[in-house]
FIKOLZA-1660 file (N, C-alpha, C; in steps of 0.1 Angstrom, whole numbers, plus 5000, padded with zeros to 4 digits):
% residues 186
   i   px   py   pz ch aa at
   1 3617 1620 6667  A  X  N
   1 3623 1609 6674  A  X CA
   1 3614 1605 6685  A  X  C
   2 3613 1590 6689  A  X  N
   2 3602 1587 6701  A  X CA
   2 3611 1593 6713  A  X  C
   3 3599 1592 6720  A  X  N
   3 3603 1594 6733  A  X CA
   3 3611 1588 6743  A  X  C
   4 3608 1572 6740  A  X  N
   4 3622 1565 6748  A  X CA
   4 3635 1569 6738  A  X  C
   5 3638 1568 6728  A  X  N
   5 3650 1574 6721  A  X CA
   5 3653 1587 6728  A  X  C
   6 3649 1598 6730  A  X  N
   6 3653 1608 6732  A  X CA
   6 3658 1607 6745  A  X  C
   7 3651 1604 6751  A  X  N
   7 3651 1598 6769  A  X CA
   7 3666 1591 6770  A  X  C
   8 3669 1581 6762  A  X  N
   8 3683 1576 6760  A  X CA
   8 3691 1583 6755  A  X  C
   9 3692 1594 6746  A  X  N
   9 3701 1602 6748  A  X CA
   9 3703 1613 6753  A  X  C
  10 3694 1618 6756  A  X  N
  10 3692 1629 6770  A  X CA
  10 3704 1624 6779  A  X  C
  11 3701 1610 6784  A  X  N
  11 3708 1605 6795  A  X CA
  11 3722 1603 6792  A  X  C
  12 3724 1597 6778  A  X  N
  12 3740 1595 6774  A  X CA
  12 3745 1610 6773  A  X  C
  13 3736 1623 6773  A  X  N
  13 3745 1632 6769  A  X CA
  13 3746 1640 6782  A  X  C
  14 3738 1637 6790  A  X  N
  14 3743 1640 6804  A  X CA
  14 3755 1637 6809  A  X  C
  15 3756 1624 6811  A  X  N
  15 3768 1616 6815  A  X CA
  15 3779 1623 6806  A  X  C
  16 3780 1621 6794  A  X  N
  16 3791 1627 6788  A  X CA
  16 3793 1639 6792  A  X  C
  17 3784 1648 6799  A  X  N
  17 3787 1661 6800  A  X CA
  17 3795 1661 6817  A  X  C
  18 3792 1651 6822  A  X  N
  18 3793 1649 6833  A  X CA
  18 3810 1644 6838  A  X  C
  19 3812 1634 6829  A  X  N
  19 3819 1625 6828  A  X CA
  19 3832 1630 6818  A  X  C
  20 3831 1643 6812  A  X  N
  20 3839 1644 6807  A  X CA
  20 3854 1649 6812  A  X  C
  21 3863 1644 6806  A  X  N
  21 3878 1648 6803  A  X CA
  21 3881 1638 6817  A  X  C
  22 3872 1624 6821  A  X  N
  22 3879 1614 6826  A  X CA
  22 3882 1605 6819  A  X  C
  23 3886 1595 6824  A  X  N
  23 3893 1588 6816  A  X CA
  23 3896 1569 6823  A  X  C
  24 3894 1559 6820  A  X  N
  24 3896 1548 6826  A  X CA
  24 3907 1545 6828  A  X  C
  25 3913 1533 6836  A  X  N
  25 3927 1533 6841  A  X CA
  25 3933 1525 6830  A  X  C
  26 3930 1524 6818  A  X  N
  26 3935 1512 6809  A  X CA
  26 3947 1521 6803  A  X  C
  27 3958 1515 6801  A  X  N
  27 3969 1521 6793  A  X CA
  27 3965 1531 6784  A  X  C
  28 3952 1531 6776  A  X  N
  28 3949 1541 6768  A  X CA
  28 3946 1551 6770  A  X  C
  29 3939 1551 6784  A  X  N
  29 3932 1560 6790  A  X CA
  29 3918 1564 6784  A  X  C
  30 3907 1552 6778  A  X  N
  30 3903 1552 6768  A  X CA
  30 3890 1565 6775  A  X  C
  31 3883 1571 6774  A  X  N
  31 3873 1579 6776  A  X CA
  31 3863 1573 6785  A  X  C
  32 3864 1579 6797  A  X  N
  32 3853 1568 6807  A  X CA
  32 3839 1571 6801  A  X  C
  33 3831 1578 6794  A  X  N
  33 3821 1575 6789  A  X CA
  33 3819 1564 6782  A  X  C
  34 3830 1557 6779  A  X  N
  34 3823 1547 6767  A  X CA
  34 3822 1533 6778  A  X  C
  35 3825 1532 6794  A  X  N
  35 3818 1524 6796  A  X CA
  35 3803 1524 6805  A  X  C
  36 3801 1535 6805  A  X  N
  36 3787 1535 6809  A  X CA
  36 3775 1533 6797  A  X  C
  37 3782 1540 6783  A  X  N
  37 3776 1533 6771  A  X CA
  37 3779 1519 6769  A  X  C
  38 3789 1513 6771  A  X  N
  38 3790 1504 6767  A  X CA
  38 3780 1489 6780  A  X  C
  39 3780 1496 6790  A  X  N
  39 3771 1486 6799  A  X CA
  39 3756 1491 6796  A  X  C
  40 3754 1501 6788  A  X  N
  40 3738 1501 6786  A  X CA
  40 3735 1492 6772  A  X  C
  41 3745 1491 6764  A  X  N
  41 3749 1483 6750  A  X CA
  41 3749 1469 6755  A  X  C
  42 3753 1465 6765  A  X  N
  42 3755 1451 6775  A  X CA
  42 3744 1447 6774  A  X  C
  43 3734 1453 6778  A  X  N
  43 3720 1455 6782  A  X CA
  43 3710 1453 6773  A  X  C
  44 3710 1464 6765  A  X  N
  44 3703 1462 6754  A  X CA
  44 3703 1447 6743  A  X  C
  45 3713 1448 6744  A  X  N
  45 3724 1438 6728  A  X CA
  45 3721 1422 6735  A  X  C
  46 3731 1423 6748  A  X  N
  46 3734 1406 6749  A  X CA
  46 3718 1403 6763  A  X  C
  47 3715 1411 6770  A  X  N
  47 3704 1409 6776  A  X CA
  47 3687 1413 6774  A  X  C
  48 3689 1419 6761  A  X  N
  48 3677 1418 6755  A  X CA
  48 3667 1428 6761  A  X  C
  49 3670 1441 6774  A  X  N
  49 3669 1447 6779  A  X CA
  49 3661 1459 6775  A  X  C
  50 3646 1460 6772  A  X  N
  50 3640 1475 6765  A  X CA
  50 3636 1488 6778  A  X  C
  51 3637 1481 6790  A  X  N
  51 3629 1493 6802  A  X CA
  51 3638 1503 6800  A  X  C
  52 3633 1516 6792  A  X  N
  52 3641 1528 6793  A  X CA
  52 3648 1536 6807  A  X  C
  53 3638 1527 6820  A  X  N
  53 3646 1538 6831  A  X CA
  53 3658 1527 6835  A  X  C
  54 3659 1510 6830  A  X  N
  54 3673 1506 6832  A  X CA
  54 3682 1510 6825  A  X  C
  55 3679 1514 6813  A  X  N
  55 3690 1516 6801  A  X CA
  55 3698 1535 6807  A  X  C
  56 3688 1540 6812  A  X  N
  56 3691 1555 6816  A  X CA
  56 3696 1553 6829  A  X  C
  57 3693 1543 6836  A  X  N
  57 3700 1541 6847  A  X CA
  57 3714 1535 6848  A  X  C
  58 3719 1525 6835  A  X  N
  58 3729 1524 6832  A  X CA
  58 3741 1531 6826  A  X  C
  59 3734 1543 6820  A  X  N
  59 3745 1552 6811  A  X CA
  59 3749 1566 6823  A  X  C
  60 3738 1564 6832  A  X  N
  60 3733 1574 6846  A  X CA
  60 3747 1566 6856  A  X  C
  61 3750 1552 6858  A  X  N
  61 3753 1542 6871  A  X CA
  61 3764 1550 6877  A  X  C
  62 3775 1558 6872  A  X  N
  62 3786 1563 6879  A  X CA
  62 3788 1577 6876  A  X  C
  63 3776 1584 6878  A  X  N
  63 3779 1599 6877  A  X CA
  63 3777 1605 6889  A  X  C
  64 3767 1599 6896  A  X  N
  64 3769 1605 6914  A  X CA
  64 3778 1599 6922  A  X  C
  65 3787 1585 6917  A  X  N
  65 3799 1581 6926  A  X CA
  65 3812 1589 6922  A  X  C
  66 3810 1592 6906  A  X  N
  66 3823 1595 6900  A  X CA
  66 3827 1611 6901  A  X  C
  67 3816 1620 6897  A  X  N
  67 3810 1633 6895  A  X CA
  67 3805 1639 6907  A  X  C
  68 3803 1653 6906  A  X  N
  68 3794 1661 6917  A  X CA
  68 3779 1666 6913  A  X  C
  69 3775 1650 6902  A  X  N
  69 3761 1650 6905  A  X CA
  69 3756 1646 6916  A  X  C
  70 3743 1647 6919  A  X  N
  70 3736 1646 6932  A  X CA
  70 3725 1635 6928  A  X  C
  71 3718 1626 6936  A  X  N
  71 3706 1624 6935  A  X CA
  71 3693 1630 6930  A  X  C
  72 3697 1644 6937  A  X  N
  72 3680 1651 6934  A  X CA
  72 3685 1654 6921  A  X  C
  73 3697 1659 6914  A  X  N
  73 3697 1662 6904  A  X CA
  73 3694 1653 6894  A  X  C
  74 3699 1639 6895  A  X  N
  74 3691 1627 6886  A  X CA
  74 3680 1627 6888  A  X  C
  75 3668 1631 6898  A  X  N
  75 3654 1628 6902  A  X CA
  75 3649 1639 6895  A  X  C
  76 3654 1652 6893  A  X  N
  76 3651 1664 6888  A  X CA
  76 3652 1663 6871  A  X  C
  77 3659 1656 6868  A  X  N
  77 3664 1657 6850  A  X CA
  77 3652 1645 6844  A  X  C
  78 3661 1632 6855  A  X  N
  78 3653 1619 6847  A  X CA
  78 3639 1608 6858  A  X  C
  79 3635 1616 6867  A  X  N
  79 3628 1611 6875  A  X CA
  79 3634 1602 6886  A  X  C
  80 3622 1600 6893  A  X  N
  80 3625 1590 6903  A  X CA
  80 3631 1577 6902  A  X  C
  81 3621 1569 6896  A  X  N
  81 3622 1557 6896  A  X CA
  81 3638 1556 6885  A  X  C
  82 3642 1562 6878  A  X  N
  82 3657 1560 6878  A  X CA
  82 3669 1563 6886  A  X  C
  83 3662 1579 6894  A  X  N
  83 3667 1578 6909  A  X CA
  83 3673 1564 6916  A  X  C
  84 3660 1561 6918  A  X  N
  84 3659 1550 6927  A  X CA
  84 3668 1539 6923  A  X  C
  85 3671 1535 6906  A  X  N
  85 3682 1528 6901  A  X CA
  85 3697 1528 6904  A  X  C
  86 3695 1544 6903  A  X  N
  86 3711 1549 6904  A  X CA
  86 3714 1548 6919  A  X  C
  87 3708 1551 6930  A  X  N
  87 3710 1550 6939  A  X CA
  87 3716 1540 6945  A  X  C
  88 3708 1526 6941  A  X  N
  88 3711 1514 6945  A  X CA
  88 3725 1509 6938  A  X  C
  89 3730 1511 6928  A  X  N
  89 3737 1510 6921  A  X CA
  89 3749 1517 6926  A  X  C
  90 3751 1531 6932  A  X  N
  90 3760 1540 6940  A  X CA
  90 3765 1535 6952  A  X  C
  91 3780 1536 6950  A  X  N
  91 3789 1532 6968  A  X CA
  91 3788 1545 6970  A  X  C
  92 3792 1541 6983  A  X  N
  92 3794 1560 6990  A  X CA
  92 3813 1560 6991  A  X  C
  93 3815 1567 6983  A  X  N
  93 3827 1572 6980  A  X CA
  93 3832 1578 6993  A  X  C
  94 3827 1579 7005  A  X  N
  94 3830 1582 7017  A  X CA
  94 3833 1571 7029  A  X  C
  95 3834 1562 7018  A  X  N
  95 3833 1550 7031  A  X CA
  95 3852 1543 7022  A  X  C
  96 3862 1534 7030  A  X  N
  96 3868 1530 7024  A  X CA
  96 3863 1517 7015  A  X  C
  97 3874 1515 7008  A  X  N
  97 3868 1509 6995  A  X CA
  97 3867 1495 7001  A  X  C
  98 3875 1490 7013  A  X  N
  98 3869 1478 7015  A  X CA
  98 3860 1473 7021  A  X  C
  99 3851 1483 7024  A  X  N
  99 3840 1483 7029  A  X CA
  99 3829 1486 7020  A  X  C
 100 3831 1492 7011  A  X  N
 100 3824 1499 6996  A  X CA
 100 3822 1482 6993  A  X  C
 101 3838 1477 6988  A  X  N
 101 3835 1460 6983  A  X CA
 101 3825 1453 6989  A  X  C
 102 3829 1452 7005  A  X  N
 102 3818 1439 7013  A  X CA
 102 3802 1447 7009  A  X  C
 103 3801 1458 7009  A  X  N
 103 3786 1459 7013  A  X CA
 103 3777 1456 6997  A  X  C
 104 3789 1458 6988  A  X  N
 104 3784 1454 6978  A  X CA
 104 3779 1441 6978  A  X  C
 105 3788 1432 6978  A  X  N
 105 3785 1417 6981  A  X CA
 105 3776 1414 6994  A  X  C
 106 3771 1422 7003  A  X  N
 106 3764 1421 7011  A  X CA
 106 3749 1425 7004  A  X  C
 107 3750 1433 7000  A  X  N
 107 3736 1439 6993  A  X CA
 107 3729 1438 6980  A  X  C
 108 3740 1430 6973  A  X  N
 108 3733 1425 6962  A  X CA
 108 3721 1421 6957  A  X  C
 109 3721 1406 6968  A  X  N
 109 3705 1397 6974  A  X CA
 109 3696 1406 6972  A  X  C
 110 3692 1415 6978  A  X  N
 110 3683 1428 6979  A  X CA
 110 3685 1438 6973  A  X  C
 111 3688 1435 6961  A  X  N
 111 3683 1452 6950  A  X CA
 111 3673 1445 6944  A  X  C
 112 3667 1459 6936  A  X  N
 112 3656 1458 6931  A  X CA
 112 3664 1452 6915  A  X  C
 113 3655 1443 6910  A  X  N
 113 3654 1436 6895  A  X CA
 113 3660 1447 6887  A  X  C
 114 3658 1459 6890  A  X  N
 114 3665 1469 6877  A  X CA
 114 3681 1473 6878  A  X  C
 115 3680 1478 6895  A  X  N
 115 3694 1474 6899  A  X CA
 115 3703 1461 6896  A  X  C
 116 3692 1451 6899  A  X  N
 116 3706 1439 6897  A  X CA
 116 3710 1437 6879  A  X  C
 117 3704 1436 6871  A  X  N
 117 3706 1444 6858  A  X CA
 117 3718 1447 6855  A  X  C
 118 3718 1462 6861  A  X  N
 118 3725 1471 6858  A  X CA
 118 3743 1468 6867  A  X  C
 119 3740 1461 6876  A  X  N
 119 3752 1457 6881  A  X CA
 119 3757 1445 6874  A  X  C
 120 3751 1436 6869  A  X  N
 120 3753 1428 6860  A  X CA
 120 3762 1428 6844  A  X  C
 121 3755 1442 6844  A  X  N
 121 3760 1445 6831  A  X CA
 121 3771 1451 6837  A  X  C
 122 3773 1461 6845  A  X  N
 122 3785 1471 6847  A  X CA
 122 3798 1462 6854  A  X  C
 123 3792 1449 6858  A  X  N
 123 3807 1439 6859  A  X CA
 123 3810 1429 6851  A  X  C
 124 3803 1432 6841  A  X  N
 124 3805 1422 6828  A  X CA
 124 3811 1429 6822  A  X  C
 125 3814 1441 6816  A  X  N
 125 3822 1450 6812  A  X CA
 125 3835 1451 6815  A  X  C
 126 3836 1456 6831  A  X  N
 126 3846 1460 6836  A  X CA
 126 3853 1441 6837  A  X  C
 127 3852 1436 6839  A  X  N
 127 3857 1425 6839  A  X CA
 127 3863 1421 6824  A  X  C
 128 3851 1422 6815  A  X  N
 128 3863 1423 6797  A  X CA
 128 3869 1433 6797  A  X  C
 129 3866 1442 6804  A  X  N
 129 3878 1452 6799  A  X CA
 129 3897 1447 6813  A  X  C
 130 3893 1442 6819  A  X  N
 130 3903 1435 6827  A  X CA
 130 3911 1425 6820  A  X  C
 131 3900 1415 6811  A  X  N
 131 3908 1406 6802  A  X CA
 131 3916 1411 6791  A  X  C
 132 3909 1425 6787  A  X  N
 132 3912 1428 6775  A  X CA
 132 3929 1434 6775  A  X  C
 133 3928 1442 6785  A  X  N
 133 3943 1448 6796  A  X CA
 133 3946 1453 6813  A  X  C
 134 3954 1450 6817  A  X  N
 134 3958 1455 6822  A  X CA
 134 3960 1464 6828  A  X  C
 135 3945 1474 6840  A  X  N
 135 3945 1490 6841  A  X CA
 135 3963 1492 6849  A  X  C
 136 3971 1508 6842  A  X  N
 136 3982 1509 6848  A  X CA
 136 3983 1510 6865  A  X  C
 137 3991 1502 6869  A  X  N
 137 3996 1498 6881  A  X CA
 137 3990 1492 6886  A  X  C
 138 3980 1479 6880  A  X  N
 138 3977 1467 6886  A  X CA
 138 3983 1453 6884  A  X  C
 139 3989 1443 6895  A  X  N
 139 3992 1435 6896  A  X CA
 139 3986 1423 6887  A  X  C
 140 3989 1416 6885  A  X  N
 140 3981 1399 6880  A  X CA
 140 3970 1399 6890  A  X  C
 141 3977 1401 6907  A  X  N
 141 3969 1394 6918  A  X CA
 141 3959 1401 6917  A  X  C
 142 3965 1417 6920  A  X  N
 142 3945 1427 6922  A  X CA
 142 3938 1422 6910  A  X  C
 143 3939 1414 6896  A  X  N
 143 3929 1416 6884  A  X CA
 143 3922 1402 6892  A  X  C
 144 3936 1395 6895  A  X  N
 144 3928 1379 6901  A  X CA
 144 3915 1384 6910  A  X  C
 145 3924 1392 6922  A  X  N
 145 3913 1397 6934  A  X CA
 145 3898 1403 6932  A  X  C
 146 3901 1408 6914  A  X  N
 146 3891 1422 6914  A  X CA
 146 3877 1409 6912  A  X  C
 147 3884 1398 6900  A  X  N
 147 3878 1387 6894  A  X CA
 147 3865 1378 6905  A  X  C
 148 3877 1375 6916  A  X  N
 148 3871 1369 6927  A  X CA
 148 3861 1374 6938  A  X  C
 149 3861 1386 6936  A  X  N
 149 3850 1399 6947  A  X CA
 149 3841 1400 6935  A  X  C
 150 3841 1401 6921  A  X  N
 150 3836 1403 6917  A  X CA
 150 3820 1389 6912  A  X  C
 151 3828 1378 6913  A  X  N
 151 3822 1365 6916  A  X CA
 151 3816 1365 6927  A  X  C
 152 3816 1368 6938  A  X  N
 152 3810 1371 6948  A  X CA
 152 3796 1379 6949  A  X  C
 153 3798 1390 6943  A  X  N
 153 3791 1402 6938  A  X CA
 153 3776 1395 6930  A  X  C
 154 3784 1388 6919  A  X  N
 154 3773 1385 6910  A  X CA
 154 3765 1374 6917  A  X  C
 155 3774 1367 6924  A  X  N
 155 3766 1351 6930  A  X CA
 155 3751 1359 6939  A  X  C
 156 3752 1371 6946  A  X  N
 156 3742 1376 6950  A  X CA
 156 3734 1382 6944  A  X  C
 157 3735 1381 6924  A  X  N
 157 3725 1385 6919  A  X CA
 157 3720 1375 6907  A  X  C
 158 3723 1362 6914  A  X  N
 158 3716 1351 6899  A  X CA
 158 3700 1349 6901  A  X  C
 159 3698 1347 6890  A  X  N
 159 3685 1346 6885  A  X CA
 159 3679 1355 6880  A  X  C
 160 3690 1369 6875  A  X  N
 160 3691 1380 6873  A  X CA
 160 3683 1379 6859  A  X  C
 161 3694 1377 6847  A  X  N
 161 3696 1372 6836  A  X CA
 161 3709 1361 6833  A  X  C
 162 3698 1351 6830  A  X  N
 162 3706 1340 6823  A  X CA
 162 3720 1348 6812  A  X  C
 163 3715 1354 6804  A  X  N
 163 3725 1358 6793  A  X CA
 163 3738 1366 6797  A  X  C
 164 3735 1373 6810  A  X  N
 164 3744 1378 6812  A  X CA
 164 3755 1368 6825  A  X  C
 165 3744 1360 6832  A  X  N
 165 3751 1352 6839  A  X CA
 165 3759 1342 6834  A  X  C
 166 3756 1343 6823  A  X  N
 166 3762 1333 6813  A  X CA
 166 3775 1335 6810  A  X  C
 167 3773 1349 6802  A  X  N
 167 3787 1355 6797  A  X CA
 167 3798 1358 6812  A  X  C
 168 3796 1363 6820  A  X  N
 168 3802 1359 6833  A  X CA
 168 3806 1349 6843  A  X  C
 169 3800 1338 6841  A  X  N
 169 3803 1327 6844  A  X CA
 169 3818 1321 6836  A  X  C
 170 3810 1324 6822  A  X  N
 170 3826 1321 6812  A  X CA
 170 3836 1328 6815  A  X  C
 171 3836 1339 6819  A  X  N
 171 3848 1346 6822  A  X CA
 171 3857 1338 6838  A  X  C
 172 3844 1340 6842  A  X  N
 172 3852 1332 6858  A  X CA
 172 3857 1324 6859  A  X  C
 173 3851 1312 6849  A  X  N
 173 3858 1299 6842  A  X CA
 173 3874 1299 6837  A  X  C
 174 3872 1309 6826  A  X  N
 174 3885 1316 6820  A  X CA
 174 3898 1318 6831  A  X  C
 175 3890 1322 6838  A  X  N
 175 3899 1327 6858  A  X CA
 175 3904 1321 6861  A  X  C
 176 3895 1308 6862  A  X  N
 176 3894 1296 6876  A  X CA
 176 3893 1298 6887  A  X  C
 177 3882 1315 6888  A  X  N
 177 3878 1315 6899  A  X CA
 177 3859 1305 6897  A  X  C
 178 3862 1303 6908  A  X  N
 178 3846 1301 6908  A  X CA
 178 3838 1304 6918  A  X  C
 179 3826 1307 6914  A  X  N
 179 3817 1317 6923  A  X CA
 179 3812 1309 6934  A  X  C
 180 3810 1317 6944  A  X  N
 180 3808 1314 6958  A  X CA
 180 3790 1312 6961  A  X  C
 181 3787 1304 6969  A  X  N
 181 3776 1305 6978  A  X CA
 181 3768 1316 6973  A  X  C
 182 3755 1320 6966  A  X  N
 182 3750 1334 6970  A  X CA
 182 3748 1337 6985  A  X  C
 183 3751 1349 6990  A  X  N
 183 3747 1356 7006  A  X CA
 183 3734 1352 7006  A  X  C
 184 3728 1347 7018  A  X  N
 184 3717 1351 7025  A  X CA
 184 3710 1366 7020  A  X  C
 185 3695 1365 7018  A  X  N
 185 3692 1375 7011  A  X CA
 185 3689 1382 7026  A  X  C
 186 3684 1394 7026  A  X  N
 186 3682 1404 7038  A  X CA
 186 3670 1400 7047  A  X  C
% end
């Protein structure tokens, strides 16, 4: 097997090991591993995406927010420079979430190209998976709300990829939200 192949599953079977016996908030409770696969699949498939440290950085995006992985431990398994991915890509789970939100939408402008990627794909997902249902005990409004921060979000990362800006744009259309002003970059 090549090397970038192995390197991608290395990384998907970390996360699974990582990530196991959680679960998303969808009525199914479907296996939260399948959307960290499923936003590296985003990536690959509809954005045309081959840099192995994005695709590892993608299946990597929510194991140090979600899990009691560490940084050094992703710098130690899969190097730096996907380090440096996941990092940018990580809220600090110590901060409240409305502040987790703004700084997202504040910091967008300024990630690095691999980062914005990866947040690209991981709200393109979570957003179809919003259309698709209903996570339990969310209102119409929070999906509206989640829709409209999340338009925010992306507006600070266009010029990202067309393809994925694309498929997101359609969704927000779908909404009738529409995306805001990009932020001032840093």
């Amino acid at each position: 097997m090549g090397s970038e192949a192995a390197a991608l599953l290395e990384a998907a079977d970390f996360a699974a090991g990582k990530h196991k016996g959680q679960r998303r908030k969808d009525p199914e409770g479907t296996p939260f591993i399948n959307h960290p696969i499923a936003v590296a699949r985003i990536l690959a498939q509809e954005a045309g995406v081959t840099d192995t440290v994005v695709l590892q950085a993608a299946l990597l995006h929510d194991t140090v927010e979600d899990t009691d992985t560490t940084l050094a431990e992703i710098e130690a398994r899969f190097g730096a420079e996907v380090r440096r991915v996941v990092a940018e890509v990580t809220d600090d789970k110590g901060l409240p979430a409305a502040e987790r939100k703004r700084l997202q939408i504040e910091r967008a402008p300024g990630s690095s190209a691999r980062a914005r990627l990866v947040k690209l794909a991981d709200k393109l997902h979570n957003l179809r998976d919003l259309n698709r249902c209903t996570p339990a005990g969310w209102s119409p409004e929070r999906v509206q709300e989640y829709f409209r921060w999340a338009a925010q979000v992306v507006a600070g990362l266009r010029g990202t990829s067309p393809p994925l800006e694309a498929a997101l744009q359609r969704l927000f259309e779908e909404r009738g939200v529409a995306p805001g002003p990009a932020p001032p970059g840093p």
